[in-house]
C-alpha positions in Angstrom: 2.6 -10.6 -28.9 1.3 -13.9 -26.8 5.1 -13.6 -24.8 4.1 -10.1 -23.9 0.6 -11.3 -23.0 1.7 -14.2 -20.9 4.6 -12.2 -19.6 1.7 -9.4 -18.6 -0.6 -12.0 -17.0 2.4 -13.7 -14.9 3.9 -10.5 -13.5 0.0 -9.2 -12.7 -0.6 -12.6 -11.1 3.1 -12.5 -9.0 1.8 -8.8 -8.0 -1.7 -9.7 -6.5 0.5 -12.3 -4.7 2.9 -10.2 -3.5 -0.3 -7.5 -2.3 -2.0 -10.3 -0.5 1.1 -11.6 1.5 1.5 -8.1 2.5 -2.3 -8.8 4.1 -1.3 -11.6 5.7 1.9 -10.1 7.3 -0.4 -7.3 8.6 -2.8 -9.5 10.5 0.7 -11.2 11.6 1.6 -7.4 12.8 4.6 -7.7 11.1 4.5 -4.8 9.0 7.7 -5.0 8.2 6.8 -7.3 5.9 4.3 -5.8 4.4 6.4 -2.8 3.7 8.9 -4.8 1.8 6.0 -6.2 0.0 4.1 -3.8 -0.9 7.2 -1.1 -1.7 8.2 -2.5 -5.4 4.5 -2.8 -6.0 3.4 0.8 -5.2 7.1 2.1 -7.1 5.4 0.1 -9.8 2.0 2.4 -9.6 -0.4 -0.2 -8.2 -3.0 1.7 -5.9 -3.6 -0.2 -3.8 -0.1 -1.0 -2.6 0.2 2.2 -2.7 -3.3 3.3 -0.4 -1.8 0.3 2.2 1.7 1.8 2.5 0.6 5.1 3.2 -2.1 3.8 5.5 0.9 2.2 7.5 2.8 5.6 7.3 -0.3 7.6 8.4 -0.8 5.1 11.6 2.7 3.7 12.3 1.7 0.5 11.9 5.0 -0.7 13.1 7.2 2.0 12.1 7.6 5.2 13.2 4.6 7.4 11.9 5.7 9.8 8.7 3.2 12.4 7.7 5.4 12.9 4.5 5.1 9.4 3.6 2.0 9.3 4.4 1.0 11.9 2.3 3.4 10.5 -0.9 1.8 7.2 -1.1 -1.7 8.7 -0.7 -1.3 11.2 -3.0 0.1 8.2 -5.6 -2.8 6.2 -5.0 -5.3 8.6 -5.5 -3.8 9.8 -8.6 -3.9 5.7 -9.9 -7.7 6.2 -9.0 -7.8 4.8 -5.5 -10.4 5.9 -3.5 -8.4 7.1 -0.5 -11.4 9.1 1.2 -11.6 6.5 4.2 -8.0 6.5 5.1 -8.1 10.1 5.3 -11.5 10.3 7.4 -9.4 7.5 9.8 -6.6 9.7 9.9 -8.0 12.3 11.2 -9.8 10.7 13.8 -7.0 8.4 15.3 -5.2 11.8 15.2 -7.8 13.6 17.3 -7.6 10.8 19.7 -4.1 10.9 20.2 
């Protein structure tokens, strides 16, 4: 049961890692990055990997924009109890504007 803890603790600790470098590659711009960060982490069901993938797909935050992604990862996150409500308020703003 402690293995399991540890093992728990370790792989939550690696993932908050993993979410935070995908920050620091997006104030980088290089979203590219942060795609391939945050990607195993949202396929694992954390939210807010999940909320910051979309958001890229939503703005094309260096890739090409993708409504259907967009929508997949949102959807994800706000079943995982994100609250998603700004990105979709942003969305539909920038999308007015353009």
């Amino acid at each position: 049961m402690k293995r399991f803890i540890m093992l728990a603790l370790l792989t939550s600790a690696l993932s908050a890692g993993d979410y935070e470098k995908g920050w620091d590659a997006v104030r980088h711009s290089d979203y590219k990055s942060a795609i391939s960060l945050w990607r195993p982490l949202a396929e694992q069901g954390n939210s807010q990997a999940q909320s910051a993938l979309g958001s890229i797909y939503c703005f094309g935050d260096g890739v090409q924009a993708d409504l259907q992604e967009c929508t997949y990862w949102i959807k994800k996150a706000r079943e995982n109890g994100e609250d998603v409500s700004k990105i979709w308020n942003d969305y539909k703003l920038w999308k007015y504007d353009h």
